[in-house]
Phi, psi and omega in degrees: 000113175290161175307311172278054203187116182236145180243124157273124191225105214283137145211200217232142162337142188211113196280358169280353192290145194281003172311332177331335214249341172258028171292138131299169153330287197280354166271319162297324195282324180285325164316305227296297184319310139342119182250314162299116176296339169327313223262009164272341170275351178278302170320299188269017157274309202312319240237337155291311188282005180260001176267330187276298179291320166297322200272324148000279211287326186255357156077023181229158140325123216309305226281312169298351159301158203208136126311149169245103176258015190296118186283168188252003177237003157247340190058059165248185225241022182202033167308218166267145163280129168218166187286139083021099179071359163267186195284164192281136193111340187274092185252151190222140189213122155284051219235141169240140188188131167048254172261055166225145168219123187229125165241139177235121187268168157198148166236143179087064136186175174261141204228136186221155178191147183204147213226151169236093159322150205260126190193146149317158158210165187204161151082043194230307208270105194292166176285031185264294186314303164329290167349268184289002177247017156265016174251014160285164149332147166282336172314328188260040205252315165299312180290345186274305166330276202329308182307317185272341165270332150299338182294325155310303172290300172336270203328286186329298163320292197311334160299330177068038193249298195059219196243050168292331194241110189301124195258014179270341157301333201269132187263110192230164174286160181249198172322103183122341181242130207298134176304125168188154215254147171264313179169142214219051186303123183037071182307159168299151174312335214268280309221314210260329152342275200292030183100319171332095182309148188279329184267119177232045171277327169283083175284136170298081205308331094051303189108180212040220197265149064061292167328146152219161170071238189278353205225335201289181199242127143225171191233145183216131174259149196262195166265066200289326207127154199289151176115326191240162175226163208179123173225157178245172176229114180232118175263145151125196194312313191219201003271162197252322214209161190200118184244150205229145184221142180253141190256133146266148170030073171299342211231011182262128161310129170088149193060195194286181150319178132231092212273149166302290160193172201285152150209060324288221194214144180230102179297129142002139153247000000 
């Protein structure tokens, strides 16, 4: 993975998996609070394949990658996850939903992602957005939500906000349309804490974030598969390209991930 280069990495739940044996504490207590095993096989592919892939990246042993979840704007204990003592550039994004588990890596930015099963949602969509998915098809109308709320949580994530912040201020483009946040009137204090500009009235006509230069924002959408929507987020100078990979046996001991095939890629404007 180059410095201009953010990878995405796909597998599938693996209701077996041996990451259990790299939890700390506070990951054995959250496995063990999961009552469904889906949603414990979900977990604990994430947290193999973000262990698998880093420890890669960092050239150590998976069971020696450490989390840090510490929020950076509250200090409670269910912030964004980043590696524990690693190196500065090095960002991580985590997301699960149904048969998908997505890690997304980057270095020199910051990076959020976030993947949906295509379902009704309700209490996501501000009433600009209402608006316009009620002049869809009723067929394209769950799938139009869905685009748009991830394109909402990615942002959110990149930010290190998640859903401290009612994602119903927010305006993003919908299905069918280049990813791009529309408006964000008078983000929150936690929100402008975190980097957010407090005026975004020059949105960028064009597209994308407001944002430029060292601070800008962009969102890209990938590729989970029919049923899903998926978006990734990225701030700072780069990275121009985003490569999507798919994973086998995130849990077999020794060596890297081992990906499947590329599927595909999206280049930067």
């Amino acid at each position: 993975m180059g410095p201009a280069e953010c990878v995405v990495w796909w597998a599938e739940p693996d209701p077996d998996a041996v990451a259990r044996a790299w939890f700390d504490a506070a990951e054995r207590a959250r496995y063990e609070r999961y009552r469904r095993p889906a949603d414990r096989a979900r977990f604990a592919t994430a947290r193999a394949l973000a262990r698998r892939v880093l420890a890669a990246r960092l050239d150590v042993a998976p069971g020696e990658v450490r989390f840090d979840t510490t929020c950076r704007l509250c200090g409670c204990d269910r912030g964004k996850p980043r590696v524990a003592h690693g190196p500065a550039g090095l960002d991580f994004s985590i997301s699960h939903a149904g048969e998908r588990v997505v890690l997304a890596v980057v270095e020199g930015a910051e990076v959020g992602v976030d993947v949906e099963r295509i379902a009704t949602v309700e209490g996501t969509l501000s009433s600009a957005e209402l608006a316009a998915r009620d002049r869809l098809p009723a067929r394209l109308r769950a799938a139009d939500a869905i685009t748009r709320w991830t394109r909402k949580e990615a942002l959110l994530k990149v930010y290190g906000l998640g859903l401290t912040v009612d994602p119903r201020r927010l305006t993003v483009s919908g299905a069918g349309e280049p990813p791009r946040l529309l408006d964000w009137p008078d983000p929150p204090e936690a929100a402008r804490a975190a980097g957010v500009p407090g005026d975004l009235a020059a949105i960028d006509p064009d597209g994308g974030h407001p944002h430029h230069g060292q601070d800008a924002v962009r969102m890209y959408d990938l590729a989970p598969g029919v049923g899903y929507a998926a978006t990734v987020a990225l701030r700072g100078p780069g990275p121009d390209t985003v490569r999507e990979r798919w994973v086998d046996a995130v849990s077999v001991p020794g060596g890297a991930a081992p990906d499947r095939s590329d599927a595909g890629a999206a280049d930067g404007q």
